[in-house]
C-alpha positions in Angstrom: 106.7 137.4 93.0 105.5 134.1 94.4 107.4 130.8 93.1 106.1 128.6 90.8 105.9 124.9 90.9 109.1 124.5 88.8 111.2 125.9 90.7 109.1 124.0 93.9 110.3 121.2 92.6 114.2 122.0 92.6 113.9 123.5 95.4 111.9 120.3 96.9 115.1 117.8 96.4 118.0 117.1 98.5 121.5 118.6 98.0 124.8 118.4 99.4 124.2 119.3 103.4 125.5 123.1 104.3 126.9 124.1 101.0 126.0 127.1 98.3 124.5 125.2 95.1 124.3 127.2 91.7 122.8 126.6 89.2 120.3 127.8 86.1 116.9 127.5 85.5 115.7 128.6 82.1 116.5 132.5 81.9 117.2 132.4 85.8 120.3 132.1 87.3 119.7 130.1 91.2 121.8 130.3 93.9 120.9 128.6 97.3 122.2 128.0 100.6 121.2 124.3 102.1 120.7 123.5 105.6 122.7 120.5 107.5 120.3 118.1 105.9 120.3 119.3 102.6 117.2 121.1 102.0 117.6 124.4 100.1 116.4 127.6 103.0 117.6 130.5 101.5 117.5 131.8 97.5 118.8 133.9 95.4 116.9 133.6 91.8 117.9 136.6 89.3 120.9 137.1 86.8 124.4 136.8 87.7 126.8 139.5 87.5 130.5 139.7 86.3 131.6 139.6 90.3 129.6 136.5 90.7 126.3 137.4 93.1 123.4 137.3 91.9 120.8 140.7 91.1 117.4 139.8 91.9 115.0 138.2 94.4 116.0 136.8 97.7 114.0 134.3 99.7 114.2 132.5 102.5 112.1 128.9 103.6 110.6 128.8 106.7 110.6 125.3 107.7 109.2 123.5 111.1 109.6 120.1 111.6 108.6 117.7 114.9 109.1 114.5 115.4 109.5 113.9 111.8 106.7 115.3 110.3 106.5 118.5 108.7 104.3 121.4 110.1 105.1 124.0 107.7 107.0 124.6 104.4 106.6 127.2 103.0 109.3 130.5 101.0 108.8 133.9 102.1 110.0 136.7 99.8 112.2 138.7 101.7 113.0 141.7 98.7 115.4 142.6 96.1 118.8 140.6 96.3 121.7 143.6 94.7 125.4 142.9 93.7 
């Protein structure tokens, strides 16, 4: 399953630096792990069950940055994402 712009474009803004965000997005429940500047790198994107983690799809960003400018950007689907 490739992401969609949508959820690009939550996935695109900055968050609270190295913390675990949650959050829902239409029949999806998100849960994502944010680097020490704030940018989302890894996902969780499914339902969530009664113990909290999240059945689904797991992702992870693969990011490369020099001197400012970025080289790549781009989330690889790493498989299913269990409770």
């Amino acid at each position: 399953m490739k992401l969609k712009d949508p959820i690009l474009n939550v996935l695109g803004k900055q968050y609270e630096p190295s913390s675990l965000i949650e959050t829902k997005f239409g029949r999806y429940d998100l849960a994502f792990r944010t680097d020490h500047e704030g940018r989302p790198i890894l996902l969780f994107i499914g339902k969530k069950a009664e113990n909290g983690k999240i059945a689904g799809e797991r992702y992870a960003r693969r990011l490369k940055i020099e001197g400012g400018k970025t080289l790549k950007d781009h989330w690889e689907h790493k498989g299913k994402a269990s409770s």
